[in-house]
N, C-alpha and C positions, 0 to 999 in steps of 0.2 A: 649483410646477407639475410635474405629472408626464409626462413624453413616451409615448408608447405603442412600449411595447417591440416589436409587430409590425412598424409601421414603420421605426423606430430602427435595430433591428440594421441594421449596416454594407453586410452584403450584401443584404437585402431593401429598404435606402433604396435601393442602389444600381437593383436591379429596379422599385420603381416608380417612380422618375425617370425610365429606360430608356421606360418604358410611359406614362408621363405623357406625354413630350417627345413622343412618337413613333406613338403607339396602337399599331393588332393586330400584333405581332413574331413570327417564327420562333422556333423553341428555338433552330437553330443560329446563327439572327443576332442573339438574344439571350445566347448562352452567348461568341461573340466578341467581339462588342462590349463585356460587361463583365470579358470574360478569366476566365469560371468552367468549373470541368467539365463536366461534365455529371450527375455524380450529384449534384453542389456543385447546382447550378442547381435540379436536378428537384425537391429535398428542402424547397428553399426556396419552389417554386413550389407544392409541397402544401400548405406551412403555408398561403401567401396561400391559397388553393384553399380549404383547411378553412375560411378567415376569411371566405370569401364576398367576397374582394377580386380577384379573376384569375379571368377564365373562360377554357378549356382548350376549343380544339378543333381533332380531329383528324381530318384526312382525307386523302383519296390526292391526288396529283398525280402525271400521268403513270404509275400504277402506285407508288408509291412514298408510304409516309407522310409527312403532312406535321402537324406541331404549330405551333398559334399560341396564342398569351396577350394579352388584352387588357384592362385594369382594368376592375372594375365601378363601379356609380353608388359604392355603400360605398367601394369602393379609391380612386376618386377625391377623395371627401371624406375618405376619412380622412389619405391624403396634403395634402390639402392645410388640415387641421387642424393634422396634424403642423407644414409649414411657418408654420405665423400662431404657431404656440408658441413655435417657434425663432425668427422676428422677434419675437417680445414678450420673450425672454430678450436678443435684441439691444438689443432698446429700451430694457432694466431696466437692464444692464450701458452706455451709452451714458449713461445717465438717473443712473446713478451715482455715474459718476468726471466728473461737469460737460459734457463735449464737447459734448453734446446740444443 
């Protein structure tokens, strides 16, 4: 079983967990909340963006820009592909050593 590296990587599981749990997020309460930079943040949110997984939208508030991200139908199913892969490598490993 192969995991999908988009997902996978450590800091972009971390970003759509964030987005899963929680739906449409600020950049700045999304860059807090998982303790990243901001260029750390932005770079990752291009790749989802290129993958057709985050949509990006920016507008004013108050005068002032405001960025949200919120998973697409794709981002959501491929998160939650990713997760049924990792329960079936729990499963395999449980299924293994007898516990099961």
């Amino acid at each position: 079983m192969e995991l999908d590296k988009l997902v996978h990587q450590p800091t972009r599981l971390q970003i759509f967990t964030h987005l899963y749990a929680n739906g449409e997020t600020t950049f700045s309460a999304l860059a807090s909340a998982l303790d990243l930079t901001e260029g750390n943040l932005a770079s990752h949110i291009e790749r989802m963006e290129d993958a057709d997984c985050v949509t990006v939208e920016k507008t004013f508030v108050d005068r002032k820009p405001r960025t949200t991200y919120e998973l697409t139908d794709r981002g959501e199913a491929l998160f939650e592909s990713h997760i049924e892969s990792l329960e079936s490598l729990i499963d395999q490993i449980d299924s293994d050593d007898g516990s099961a």
